[in-house]
Phi, psi and omega in degrees: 000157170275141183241167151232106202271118112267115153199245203166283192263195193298321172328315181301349220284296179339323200280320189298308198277333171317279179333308181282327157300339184310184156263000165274151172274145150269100226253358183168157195240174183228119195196146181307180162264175171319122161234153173327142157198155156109128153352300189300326206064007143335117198290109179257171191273153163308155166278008143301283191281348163304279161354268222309296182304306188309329168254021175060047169269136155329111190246159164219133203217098199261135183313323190217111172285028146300338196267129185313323123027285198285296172343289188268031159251333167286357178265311197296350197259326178066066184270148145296351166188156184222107202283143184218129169236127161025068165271324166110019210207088172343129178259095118023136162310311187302319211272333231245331198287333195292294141002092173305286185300012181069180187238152200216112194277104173255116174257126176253090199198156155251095158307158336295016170298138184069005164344138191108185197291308195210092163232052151267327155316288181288345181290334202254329185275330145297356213130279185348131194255338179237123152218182214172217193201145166227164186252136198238182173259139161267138197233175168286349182276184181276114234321091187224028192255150202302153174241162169261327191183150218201157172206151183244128182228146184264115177295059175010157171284328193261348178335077173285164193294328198293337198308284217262016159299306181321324197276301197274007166284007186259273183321316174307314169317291165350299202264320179303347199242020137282343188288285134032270186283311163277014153278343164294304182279337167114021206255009174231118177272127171302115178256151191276174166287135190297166214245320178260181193077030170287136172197143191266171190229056169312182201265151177290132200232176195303333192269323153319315196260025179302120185281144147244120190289307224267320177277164192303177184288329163309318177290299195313289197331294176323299207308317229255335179262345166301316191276344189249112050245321195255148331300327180137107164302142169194159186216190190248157147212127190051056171083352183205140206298174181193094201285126170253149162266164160330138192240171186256147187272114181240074213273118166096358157287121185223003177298352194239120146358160142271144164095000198279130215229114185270081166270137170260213196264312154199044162240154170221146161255144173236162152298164161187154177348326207237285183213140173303152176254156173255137171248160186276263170226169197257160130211101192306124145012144117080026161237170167264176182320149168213173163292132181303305179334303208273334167295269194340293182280025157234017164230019178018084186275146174324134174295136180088332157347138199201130162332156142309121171310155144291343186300303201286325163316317224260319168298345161271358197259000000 
């Protein structure tokens, strides 16, 4: 089949380069446009559209995929199907229409669970012990379109969401571009979705990846391995923000305040609802990631000494 790939960030590369090893042409990519990055903030291409240039692919990077422009160079290439991982961007009816095979949707989720923006995120800030990814047909609802296939994965004790994004942004390549092939031979049917066990992922925000001290240690865990690489688990100490990596679970230290803060010799402890977390590395306002130890002895806390409520933040702000 003629393909037209959309997507947009490094998660995609895989599904793209799959795709292109394939026995389909990839006759043109679909990408966000050039945005800032970098120290310079220099406008660089998405890690889509590099991959593409890098095989001498057509790239198109439409502001609005709505825009007459794009519509009508995406009718002249005439793809039979436009395979899409996290192009980041709503598709229009007019876009959805272009396609003979529709555009197919690879989601990392076992729809219907997790539907949105970020449900790799929400699989690890729940919990979850098992999730994966599937391929869907696109429709105009929120990623509600028949699915075709599916993979399955374990959500690890140490799991950061970038952990298993990585694993399924692999597996995943795998199954679109089988998905792909059967809809190519005609040997795969789109089945709808069960009406129950619907659950939404919106995208997580700065404010979402906030540590609340006060909740169990099992939550603090989550939040700070969900939220890792992106937006960032954090908390305050004096007033200026403090970036966490994954903390380690420490079952049955219950001796510490939530927010209370234990330096040893090369552990620093927090409190939490239930029992202290060990934090792992730091990173202070306007510095970089460090060992938390090395934090610690250079902000020498006080006995009894505690992250900042959120409470106590948001009334001094």
């Amino acid at each position: 089949m003629r393909l037209v790939f959309a997507g947009t960030p490094e998660v995609a590369v895989p599904s793209l380069e799959a795709l292109i090893a394939s026995r389909h042409d990839v006759v043109a990519v679909v990408t966000r446009p050039d945005a800032p990055a970098g120290r310079g903030r220099k406008l660089r291409p998405s890690p889509v559209a590099e991959c593409a240039l890098d095989h001498g692919i057509e790239v198109l990077r439409p502001g609005k995929p709505r825009e007459p422009e794009f519509l009508a160079r995406l009718t002249e290439i005439a793809p039979d199907c436009c395979p899409v991982v996290a192009y980041g961007a709503l598709l229009p009816k007019a876009a959805l229409d272009i396609p003979a095979r529709g555009w197919v949707n690879l989601h990392f989720s076992l729809l219907p669970a997790w539907r949105g923006a970020a449900p790799v995120q929400h699989a690890v800030l729940a919990g979850d012990d098992v999730t994966g990814a599937c391929t869907f047909l696109i429709e105009e609802g929120l990623d509600s379109g028949p699915v075709f296939g599916c993979v399955t994965d374990e959500v690890r004790p140490g799991d950061t969401s970038g952990d298993l994004l990585e694993r399924l942004s692999r597996s995943g390549a795998r199954l679109l571009t089988a998905t792909m092939d059967g809809i190519d031979d005609g040997s795969l049917v789109a089945v709808p979705q069960p009406p129950d066990g619907i659950s939404l992922a919106p995208k997580i925000t700065v404010t979402d990846a906030r540590v609340d001290w006060a909740t169990p240690a099992m939550r603090v865990d989550r939040v700070a391995r969900g939220c890792t690489p992106a937006p960032g688990a954090w908390t305050t100490f004096r007033g200026e923000r403090v970036k966490l990596a994954p903390v380690r679970l420490r079952a049955g230290d219950n001796a510490l305040a939530p927010g209370q803060i234990a330096v040893e010799r090369k552990v620093v402890r927090v409190g939490t609802g239930s029992h202290a977390v060990e934090l792992t590395d730091v990173q202070p306002q306007g510095k970089r990631m460090m060992a938390a130890v090395d934090w610690a002895r250079g902000v020498r806390p006080e006995d009894g000494e505690t992250f900042d409520a959120a409470a106590d933040t948001e009334e001094s702000s």
